[in-house]
LORORO-290544 format. One record per residue (C-alpha): residue number from 1; x, y, z; chain. Coordinates in steps of 0.2 Angstrom, whole numbers, plus 5000, padded with zeros to 4 digits. Layout:
BEGIN
[NUM, [X, Y, Z], 'A'] ...
***
This chain:
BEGIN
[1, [4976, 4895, 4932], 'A'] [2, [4986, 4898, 4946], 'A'] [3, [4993, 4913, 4954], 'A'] [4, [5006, 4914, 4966], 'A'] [5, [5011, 4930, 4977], 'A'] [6, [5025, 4938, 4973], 'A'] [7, [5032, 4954, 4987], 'A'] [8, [5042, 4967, 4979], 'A'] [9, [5056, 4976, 4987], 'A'] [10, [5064, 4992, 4985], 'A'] [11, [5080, 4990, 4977], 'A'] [12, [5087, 5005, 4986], 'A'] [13, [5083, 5001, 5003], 'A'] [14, [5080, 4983, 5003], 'A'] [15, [5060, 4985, 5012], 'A'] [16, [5047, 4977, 5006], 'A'] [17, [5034, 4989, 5002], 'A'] [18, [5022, 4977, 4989], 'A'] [19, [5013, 4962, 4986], 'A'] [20, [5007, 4956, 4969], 'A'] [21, [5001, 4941, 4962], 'A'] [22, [5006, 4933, 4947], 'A'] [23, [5004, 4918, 4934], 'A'] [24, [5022, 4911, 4935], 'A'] [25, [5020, 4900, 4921], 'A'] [26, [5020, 4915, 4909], 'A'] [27, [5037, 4923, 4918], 'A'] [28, [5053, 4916, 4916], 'A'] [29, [5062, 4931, 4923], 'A'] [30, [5062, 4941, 4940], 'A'] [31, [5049, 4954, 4941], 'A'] [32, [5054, 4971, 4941], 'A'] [33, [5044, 4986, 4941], 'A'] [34, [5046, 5004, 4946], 'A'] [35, [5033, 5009, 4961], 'A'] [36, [5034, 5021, 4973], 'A'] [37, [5045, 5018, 4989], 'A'] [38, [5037, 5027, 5005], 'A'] [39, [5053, 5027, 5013], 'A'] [40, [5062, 5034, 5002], 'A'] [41, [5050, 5048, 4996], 'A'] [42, [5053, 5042, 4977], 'A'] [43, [5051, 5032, 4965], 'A'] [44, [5062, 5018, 4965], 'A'] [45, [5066, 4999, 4956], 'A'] [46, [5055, 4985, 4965], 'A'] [47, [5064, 4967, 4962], 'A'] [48, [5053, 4952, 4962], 'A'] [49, [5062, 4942, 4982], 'A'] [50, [5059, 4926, 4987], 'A'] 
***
């Protein structure tokens, strides 16, 4: 099974806070998942980038 690394960025403020790894052969979307951006002291959406 392969996984791939995936980094997250903060929809708000465009930084990348995250890195993740994921099966891309079970997605056919982007991510997106609500985490916690430190530069914006809240929590925001994180949108799967290329």
């Amino acid at each position: 099974m392969k996984t791939n690394k995936i980094a997250l960025a903060c929809s708000k403020c465009g930084s990348r806070n995250y890195v993740v790894k994921a099966n891309p052969q079970y997605r056919t979307e982007r991510l997106e998942i609500k985490k916690y951006c430190k530069y914006c002291n809240e929590h925001t959406l994180h949108k799967e980038t290329k």
